[in-house]
C-alpha positions in Angstrom: 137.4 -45.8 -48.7 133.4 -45.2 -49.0 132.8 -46.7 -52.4 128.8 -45.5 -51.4 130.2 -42.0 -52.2 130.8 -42.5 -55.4 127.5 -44.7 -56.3 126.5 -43.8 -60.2 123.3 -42.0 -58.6 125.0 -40.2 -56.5 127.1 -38.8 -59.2 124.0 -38.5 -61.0 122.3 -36.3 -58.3 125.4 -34.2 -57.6 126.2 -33.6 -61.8 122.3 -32.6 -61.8 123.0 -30.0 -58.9 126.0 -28.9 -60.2 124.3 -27.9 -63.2 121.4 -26.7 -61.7 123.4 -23.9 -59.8 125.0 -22.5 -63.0 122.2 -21.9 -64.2 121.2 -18.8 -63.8 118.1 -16.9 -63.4 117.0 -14.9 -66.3 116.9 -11.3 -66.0 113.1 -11.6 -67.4 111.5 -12.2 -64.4 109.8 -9.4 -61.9 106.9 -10.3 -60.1 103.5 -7.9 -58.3 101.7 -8.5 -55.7 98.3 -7.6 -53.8 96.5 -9.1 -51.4 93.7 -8.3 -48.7 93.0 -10.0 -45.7 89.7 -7.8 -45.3 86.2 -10.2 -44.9 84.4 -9.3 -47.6 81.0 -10.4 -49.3 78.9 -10.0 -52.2 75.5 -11.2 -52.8 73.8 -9.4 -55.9 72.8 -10.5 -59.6 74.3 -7.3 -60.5 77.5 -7.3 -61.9 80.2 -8.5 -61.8 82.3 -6.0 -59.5 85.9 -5.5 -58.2 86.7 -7.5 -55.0 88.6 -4.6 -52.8 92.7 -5.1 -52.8 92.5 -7.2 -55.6 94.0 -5.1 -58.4 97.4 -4.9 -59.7 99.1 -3.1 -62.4 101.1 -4.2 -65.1 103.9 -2.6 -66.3 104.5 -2.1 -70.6 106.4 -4.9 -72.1 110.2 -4.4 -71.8 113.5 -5.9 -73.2 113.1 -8.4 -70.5 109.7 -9.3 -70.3 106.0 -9.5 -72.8 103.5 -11.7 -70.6 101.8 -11.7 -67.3 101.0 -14.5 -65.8 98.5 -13.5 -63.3 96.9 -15.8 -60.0 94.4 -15.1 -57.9 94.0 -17.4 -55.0 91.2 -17.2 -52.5 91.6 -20.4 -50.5 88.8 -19.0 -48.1 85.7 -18.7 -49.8 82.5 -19.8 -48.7 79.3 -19.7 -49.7 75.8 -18.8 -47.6 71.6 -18.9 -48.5 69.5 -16.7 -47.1 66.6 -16.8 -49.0 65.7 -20.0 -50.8 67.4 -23.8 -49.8 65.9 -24.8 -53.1 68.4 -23.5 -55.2 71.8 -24.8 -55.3 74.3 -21.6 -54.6 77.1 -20.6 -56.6 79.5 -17.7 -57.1 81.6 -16.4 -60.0 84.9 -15.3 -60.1 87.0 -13.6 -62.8 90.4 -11.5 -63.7 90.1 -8.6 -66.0 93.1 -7.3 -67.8 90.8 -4.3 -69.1 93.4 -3.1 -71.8 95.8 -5.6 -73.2 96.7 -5.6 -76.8 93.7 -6.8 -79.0 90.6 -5.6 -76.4 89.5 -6.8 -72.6 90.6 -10.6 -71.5 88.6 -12.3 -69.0 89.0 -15.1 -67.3 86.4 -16.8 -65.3 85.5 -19.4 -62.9 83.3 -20.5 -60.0 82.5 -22.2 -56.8 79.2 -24.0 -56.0 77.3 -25.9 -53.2 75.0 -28.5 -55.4 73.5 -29.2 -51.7 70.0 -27.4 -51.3 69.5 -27.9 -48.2 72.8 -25.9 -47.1 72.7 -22.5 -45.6 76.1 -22.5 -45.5 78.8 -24.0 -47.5 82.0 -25.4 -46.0 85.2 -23.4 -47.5 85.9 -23.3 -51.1 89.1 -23.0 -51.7 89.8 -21.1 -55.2 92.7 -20.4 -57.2 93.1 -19.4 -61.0 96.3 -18.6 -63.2 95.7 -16.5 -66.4 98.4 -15.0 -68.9 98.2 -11.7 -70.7 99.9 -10.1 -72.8 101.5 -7.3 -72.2 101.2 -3.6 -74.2 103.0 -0.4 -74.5 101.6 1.2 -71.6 100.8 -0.1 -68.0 97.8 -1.9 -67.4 95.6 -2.8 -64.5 94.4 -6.1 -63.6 91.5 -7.2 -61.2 89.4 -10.0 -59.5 86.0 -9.2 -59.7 83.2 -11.4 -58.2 79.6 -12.1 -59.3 76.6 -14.0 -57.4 73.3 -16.1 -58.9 71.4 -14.3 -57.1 70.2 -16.1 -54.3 73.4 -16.6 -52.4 75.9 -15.0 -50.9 79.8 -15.3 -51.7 82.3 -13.9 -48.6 86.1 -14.3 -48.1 88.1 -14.0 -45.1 91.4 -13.6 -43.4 93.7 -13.7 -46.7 93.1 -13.6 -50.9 96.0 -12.7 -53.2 96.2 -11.8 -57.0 99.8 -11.6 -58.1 101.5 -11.6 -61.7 105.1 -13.4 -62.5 106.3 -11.3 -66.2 108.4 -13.3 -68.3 109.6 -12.7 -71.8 107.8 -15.5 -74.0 
């Protein structure tokens, strides 16, 4: 007989998948999805504005779920100067949830290229989660972009924004 079989973490591992599989996955959950694979840029002090394909909507909160919690993932950003290599280049990015309960949410974050004597950064890979709350009535959710003004932000081949809903 294999005594090896029976090892106290082996039993260990099996008990934990045993459990693991009777478990089961809670009726909350439902997930949506966009993404574009589109090269876009943007390059203007005005703003911010919606990045095309990049919206979503939200459905009302349910028996089964309250919360969205919303990623957008652009693993291809880069970053280019046209104008000035004496100013470092950067590029905002941000969700809107426009009309969740209690007023507009926003989150925000950036890339940069501290480097002024770039004209073009290398890729900037960018991803961001953010969780709203859900209301009584659908809502959509974007990525929008913004510049400083003296460089250009583009994305290419692929960039996602998708929300998992769960009950909290």
């Amino acid at each position: 007989m294999n005594t090896s079989v029976y090892s106290p973490i082996r039993i260990m591992v099996l008990t934990l998948v045993a459990l693991s599989s009777t478990v089961s996955v809670s009726a909350a959950a439902d997930f949506a999805y966009a993404q574009t694979t589109a090269t876009q840029s943007y390059s203007t002090f005005i703003g911010p504005i919606p990045i095309n394909g990049l919206s979503i909507t939200l459905p009302a909160a349910g028996k089964y779920f309250n919360t969205a919690v919303v990623t957008l993932n652009m693993p291809n950003l880069y970053l280019s100067n046209n104008t000035s290599r004496t100013i470092p280049m950067a590029a905002t990015l941000q969700i809107v949830a426009p009309f969740a309960p209690g007023g507009v949410m926003i989150a925000n974050g950036g890339i940069g290229c501290d480097n002024v004597n770039v004209v073009t950064s290398g890729i900037k890979p960018f991803t961001m989660v953010f969780k709203v709350p859900l209301g009584t009535s659908s809502q959509p959710v974007e990525a929008e972009w913004a510049s400083n003004g003296t460089s250009t932000v583009t994305t290419t081949t692929f960039a996602s924004i998708s929300a998992i809903l769960v009950k909290e």
